[in-house]
N, C-alpha and C positions, 0 to 999 in steps of 0.2 A: 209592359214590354217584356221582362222576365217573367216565366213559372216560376212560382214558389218550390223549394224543395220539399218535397211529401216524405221522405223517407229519413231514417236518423242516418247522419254520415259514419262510412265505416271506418272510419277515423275516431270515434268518439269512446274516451274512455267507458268500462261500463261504471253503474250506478255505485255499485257497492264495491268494488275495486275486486273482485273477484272470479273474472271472467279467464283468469287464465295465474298459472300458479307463479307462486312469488318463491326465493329463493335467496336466506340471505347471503352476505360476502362470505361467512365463513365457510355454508353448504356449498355453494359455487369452488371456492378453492378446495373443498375437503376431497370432491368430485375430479377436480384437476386433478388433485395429489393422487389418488385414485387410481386416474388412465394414465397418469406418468408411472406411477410402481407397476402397475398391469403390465404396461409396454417392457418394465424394466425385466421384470422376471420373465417376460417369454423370451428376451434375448437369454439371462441366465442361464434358464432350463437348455435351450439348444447348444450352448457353450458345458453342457455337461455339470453345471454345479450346482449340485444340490443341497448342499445344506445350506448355499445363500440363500438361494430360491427360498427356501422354506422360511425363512426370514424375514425376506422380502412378502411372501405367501401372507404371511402374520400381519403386516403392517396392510395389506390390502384387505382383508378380513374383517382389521379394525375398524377401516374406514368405511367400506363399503357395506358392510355387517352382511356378509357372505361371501364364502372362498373362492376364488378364481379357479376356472379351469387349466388344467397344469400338461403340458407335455410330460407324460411318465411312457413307461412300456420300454420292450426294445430296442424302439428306435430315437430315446434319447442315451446313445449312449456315446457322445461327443460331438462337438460344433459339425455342420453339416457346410458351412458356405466358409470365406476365407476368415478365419480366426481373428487377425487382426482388425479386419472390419466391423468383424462382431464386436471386440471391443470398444471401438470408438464409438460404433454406435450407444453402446451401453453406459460408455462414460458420458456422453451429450445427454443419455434420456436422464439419468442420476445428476446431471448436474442441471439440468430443469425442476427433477422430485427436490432439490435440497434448494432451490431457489424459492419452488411454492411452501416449503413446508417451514421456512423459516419466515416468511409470511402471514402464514398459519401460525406461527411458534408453538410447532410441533417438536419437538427437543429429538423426540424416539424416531423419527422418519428421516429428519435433519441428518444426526450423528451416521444412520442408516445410510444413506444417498451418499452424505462421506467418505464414509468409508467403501462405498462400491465405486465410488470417481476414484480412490485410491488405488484399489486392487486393478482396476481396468487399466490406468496410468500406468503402473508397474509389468503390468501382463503384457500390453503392447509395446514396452521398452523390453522385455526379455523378449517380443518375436521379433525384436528389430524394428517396431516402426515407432516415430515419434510424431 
C-alpha cells in the first residue's frame, strides 16, 4: 500500500555527531560578551571617548582574540546624533555585557560594564534626562 522510504531522512542525526560544529556554553556566551562590548565601544567611539573605548577595545581583543575595527580619524571628534540617547543606548548595551559576563564570571568585563552603566547614569543626569 505504502513505498518504502529509499532515502535517509533529513532529519537524521549524522553518524559521528559531526556534521555541523558544536559549541560549548562558555564559547556561545564568550561570543555574546563579544558583540555586547563591540556594540558597546561603537556607541563609545561616537560619544567622543577614548580612553573608555580603549578599554572596552582590550576586553573585546581578549575575547575575540582580534581587535575590533574602531572609528578613529577626524570625524570622531564628538557624538554625532542626540547625546543623551547615545547614552542610554550605551547604558542598556553595558547593562546586557555585565548581565552575560557575570554569567561567564568574568570578574574583568563585569567591574568593566559597571562602571560604563555608571558613567552613562551620571552623563545622562548632567544632560538632563533621567
Amino acid at each position: 500500500m505504502y513505498e518504502p522510504i529509499r532515502t535517509k531522512s533529513v532529519h537524521t542525526m549524522a553518524e559521528n555527531g559531526t556534521a555541523y560544529p558544536h559549541r560549548s556554553r562558555e564559547e556561545e556566551l564568550d561570543i555574546q560578551l563579544a558583540g555586547h562590548l563591540a556594540a558597546l565601544l561603537a556607541l563609545t567611539d561616537e560619544l567622543g571617548l577614548t580612553a573608555e573605548g580603549d578599554r572596552i577595545a582590550a576586553q573585546v581583543t581578549r575575547l575575540r582574540g582580534a581587535a575590533p575595527i574602531r572609528r578613529t580619524g577626524p570625524e570622531n571628534t564628538g557624538p554625532t546624533a542626540d547625546e543623551t540617547a547615545l547614552h542610554q543606548r550605551a547604558h542598556a548595551l553595558a547593562g546586557r555585557a555585565l548581565v552575560v559576563a557575570a554569567s561567564r564570571a568574568d570578574t574583568a568585563a563585569a567591574i568593566l560594564a559597571a562602571e560604563r552603566m555608571d558613567a552613562h547614569t551620571a552623563a545622562r543626569h548632567l544632560t538632563g534626562a533621567h
